[in-house]
N, C-alpha and C positions, 0 to 999 in steps of 0.2 A: 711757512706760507700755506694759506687757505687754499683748499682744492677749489677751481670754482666751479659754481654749479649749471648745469645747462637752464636757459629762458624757459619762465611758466610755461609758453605755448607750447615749445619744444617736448616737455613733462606731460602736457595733457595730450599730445599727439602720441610718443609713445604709451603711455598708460591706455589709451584709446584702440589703439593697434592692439595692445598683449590681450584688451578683453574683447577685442575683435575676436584674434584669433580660439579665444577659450569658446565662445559660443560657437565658432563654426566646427567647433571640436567634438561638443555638444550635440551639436544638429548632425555630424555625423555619425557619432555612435548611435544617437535614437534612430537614425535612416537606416544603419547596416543591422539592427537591430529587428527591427520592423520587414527588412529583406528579409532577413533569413525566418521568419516566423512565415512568409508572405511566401517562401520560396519551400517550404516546408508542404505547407497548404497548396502547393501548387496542382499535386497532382502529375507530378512530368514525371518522362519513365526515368527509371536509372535507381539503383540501390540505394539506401538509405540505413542506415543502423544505428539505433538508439540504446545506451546501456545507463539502467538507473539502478544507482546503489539506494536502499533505505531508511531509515530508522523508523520503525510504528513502534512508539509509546504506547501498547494497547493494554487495557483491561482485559481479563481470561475468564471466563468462567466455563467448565467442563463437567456437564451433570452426565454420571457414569451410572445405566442400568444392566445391574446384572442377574444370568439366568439361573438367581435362584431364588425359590421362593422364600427363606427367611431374612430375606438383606435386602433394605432399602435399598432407594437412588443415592447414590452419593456423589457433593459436589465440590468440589474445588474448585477457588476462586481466588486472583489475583489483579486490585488494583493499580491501574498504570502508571501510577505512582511507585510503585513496587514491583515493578516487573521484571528491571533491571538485574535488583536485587534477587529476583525466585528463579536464574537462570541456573539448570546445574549442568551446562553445558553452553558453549558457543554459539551462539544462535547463526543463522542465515535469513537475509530477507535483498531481495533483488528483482528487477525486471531487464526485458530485453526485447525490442521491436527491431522489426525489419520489415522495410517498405518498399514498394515498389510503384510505382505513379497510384493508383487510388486501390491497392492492396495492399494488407499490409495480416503480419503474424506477430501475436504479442505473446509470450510466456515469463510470468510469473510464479517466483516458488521465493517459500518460506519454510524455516524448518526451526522449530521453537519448542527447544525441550526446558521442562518449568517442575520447580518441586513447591510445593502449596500444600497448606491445610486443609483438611474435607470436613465437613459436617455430613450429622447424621441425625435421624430423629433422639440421640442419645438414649437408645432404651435397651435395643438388642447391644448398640458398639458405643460407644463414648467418642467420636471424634476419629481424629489421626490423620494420617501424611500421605500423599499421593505424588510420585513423578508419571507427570505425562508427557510428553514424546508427542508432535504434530508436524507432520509433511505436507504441504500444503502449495498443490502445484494448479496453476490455470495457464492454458492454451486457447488464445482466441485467434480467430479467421476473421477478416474486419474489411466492408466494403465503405470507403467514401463515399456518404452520399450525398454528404452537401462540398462543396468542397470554393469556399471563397476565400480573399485574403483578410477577412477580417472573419472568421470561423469557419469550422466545419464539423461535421458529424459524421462520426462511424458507423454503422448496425454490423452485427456477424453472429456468427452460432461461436460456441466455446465447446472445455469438456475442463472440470474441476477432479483431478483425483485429489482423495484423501488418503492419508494413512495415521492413526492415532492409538499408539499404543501405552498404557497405563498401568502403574504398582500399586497399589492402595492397600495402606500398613493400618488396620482398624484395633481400637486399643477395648480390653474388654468390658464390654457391659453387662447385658444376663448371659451374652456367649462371650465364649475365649478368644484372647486375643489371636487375629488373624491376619493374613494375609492372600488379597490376590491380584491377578496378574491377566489381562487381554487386551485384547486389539482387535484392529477390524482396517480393513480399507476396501476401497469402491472408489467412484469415480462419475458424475454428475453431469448430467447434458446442461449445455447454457443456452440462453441467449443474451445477448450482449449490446450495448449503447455506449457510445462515449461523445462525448461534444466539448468545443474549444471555442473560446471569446477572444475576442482583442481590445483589451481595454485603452492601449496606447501608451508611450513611454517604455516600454518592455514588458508590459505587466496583462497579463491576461487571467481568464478563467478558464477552470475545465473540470468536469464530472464523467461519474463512471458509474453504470450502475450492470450486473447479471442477474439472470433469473434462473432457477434450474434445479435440477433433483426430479419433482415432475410425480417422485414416487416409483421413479423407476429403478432408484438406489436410494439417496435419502428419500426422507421426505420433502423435503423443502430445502434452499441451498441458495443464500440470494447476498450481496455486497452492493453497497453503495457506497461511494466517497467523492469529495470535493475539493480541488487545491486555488489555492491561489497563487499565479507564475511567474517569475519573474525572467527574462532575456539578459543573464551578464554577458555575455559575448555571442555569438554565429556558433559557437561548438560547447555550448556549455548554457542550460536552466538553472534556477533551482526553484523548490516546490513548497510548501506551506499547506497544510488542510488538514481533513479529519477523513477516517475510515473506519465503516461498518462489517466484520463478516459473521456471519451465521449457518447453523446446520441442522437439521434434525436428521438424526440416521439410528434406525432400527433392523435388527437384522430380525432372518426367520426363526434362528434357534434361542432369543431373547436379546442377545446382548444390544445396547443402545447406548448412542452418545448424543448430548445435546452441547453445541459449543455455540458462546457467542466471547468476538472478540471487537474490540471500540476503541478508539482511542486518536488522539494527535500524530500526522505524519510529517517526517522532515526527511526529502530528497532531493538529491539534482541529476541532472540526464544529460551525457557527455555524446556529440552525436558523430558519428564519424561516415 
């Protein structure tokens, strides 16, 4: 015997109901969604703490001066295509904010040790192998000063230490093959911006840009980057964009390092 089946109107009434219910399901994730971005931006006192794991894809390049006069600049470089692969160590890369109604303290550190190729004008050394070693910490103080629910802006001072230290294995040309070995670290005044969009649906924008060195340890010492955000849940982002940083640092007794790193970011920010 045939099941029988409930009356068309009966079918289009419940099927009408279950896509009721799917869009009001809908409408409220994008609301609780939108809260919490809105509730973020709010500005109200009481703790706040943001932890973002990273991955920066970046490009490397490390031009190493050293204080002697018969030995070029030498540089090492690494496409972020290849970065993964020039790791000779564990990398680190993370952040961590905490806020407090329209204060807030971010610290940033990265630690990316990388073995690479160098070039050389190939006359005095013929090429050869470099690991370099990068510590790479930022500490910003950051005051709201826009602060709506559909954006806001930070400005504050920062301070960037460095720490970079280097092996450079040179193979012989008119001199014998050699090896050397320094480092250097200091530490960089900033100033600081960052601003946030709401595009709607979960999705926003946000940029970041420092300024800093000044010349009072590097020379110059500046990062820019861009994400694109998305809202999966009230306790969970994640992030999409590109990031720029740069250095120029010269010490008094000769040694110098020029470092740019570039590349695609992939992270999310768990907020508790």
């Amino acid at each position: 015997m045939k099941p029988s089946l409930p009356p068309a109107g009966a079918r289009r009434n419940s099927i009408l109901s279950t896509l009721l219910r799917v869009a009001a399901a809908v409408v409220l994730v994008g609301t609780g969604t939108q809260a919490a971005r809105a509730q973020e931006a709010s500005g109200q006192p009481g703790w706040q703490f943001l932890v973002t794991p990273y991955l920066w894809v970046s490009s490397v390049t490390v031009t190493t001066k050293l204080p002697r006069p018969n030995v070029p600049d030498i540089t090492a470089h690494v496409d972020f295509n290849e970065l993964l692969t020039h790791m000779s160590w564990v990398p680190f890369m993370g952040s961590v904010e905490a806020r407090n109604g329209r204060f807030g303290v971010f610290v940033d550190y990265i630690h990316a040790p990388l073995r690479a190729g160098i070039t050389t004008r190939n006359d005095l050394f013929n090429s050869g192998t470099a690991k370099v070693a990068m510590n790479i910490a930022t500490v910003d103080f950051l005051y709201r000063v826009v602060d709506r629910p559909e954006q806001h802006l930070d400005a504050g001072v920062g301070v960037r230490p460095w720490g970079i230290t280097s092996t450079l294995s040179l193979n012989a040309g008119r001199l014998p093959a050699t090896t050397f070995a320094q480092g250097a670290s200091w530490a960089d005044p900033l100033l600081v911006a960052r601003y946030h969009y709401e595009l709607g649906s979960g999705f926003g924008l946000s940029v970041y840009g420092d300024l800093g060195g000044f010349g009072l340890a590097a020379h110059t010492d500046w990062q820019v980057g861009g994400t694109v955000d998305y809202l999966v849940a009230s306790w969970i982002d994640v992030h999409v964009g590109y990031r720029s940083l740069n250095v120029t640092y010269s010490s008094a007794d000769g040694r110098g390092f020029n470092t740019d790193m570039k590349g695609p970011l992939f992270a999310a920010t768990f907020r508790f």
